[in-house]
C-alpha positions in Angstrom: -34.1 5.0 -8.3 -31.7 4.2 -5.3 -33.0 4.6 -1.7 -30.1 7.0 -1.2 -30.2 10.8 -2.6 -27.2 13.1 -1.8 -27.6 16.7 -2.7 -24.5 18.7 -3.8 -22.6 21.1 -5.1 -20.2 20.2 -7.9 -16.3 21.1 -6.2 -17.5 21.0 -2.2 -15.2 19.3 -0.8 -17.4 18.4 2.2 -19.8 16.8 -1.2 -16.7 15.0 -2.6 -15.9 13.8 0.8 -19.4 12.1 1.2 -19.1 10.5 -2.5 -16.1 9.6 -1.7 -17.5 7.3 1.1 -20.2 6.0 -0.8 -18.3 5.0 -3.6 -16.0 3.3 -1.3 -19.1 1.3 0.0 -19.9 0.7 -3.3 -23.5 2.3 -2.7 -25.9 3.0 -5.1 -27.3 6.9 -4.8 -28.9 9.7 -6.5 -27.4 13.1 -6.8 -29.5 15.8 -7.0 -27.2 19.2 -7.7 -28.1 22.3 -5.7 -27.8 26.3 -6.9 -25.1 28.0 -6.2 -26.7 30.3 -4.6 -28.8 29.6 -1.4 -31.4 31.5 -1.8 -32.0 29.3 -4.6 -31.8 25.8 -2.6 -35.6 25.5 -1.5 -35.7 21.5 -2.4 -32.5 20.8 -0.3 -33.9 22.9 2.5 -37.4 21.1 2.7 -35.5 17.7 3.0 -33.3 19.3 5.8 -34.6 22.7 7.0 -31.6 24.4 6.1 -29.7 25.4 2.6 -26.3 23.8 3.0 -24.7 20.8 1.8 -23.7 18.0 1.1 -27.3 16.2 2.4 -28.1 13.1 2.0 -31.3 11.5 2.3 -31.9 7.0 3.1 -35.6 6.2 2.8 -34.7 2.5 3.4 -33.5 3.5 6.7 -35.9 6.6 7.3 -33.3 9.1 7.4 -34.7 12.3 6.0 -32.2 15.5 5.6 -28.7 14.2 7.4 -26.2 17.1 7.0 -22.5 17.6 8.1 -20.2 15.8 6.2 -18.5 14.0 9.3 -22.0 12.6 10.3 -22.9 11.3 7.0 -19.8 9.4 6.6 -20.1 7.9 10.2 -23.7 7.3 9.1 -23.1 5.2 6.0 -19.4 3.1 7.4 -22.2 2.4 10.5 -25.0 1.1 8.7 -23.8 0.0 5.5 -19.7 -0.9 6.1 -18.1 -3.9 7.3 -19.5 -5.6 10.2 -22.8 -3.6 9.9 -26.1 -5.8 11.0 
């Protein structure tokens, strides 16, 4: 099991985004696919207290429920692209 889970919805293009930047980072994640509905999304909302996605979650680095595409990408190219300590 990899330390980082992303939860999705198959053809969000915020979701591909965030794939897209951890495949670039050749990172090794979990995906965990999310109802269509969000009513439906209780597992994604008890890691981030709310129903949209993508989400991702990095227990190596304690980050539990990061949402907004834009963050997470900042997130990962921060801690795990070049130059990152």
């Amino acid at each position: 099991m990899a330390d980082i889970t992303m939860y999705e919805l198959p053809g969000c293009p915020y979701c591909a985004k965030v794939r897209s930047k951890l495949d670039e980072l050749d990172l090794e994640y979990d995906v965990i696919e999310v109802p269509r509905s969000h009513d439906e999304r209780t597992e994604v909302e008890k890691v981030s207290g709310q129903t949209g996605v993508p989400v991702i979650t990095d227990e190596e680095n304690g980050v539990e429920g990061m949402s907004e595409s834009d963050d997470i990408v900042e997130y990962l190219a921060e801690t795990y692209g070049e130059g990152a300590a």
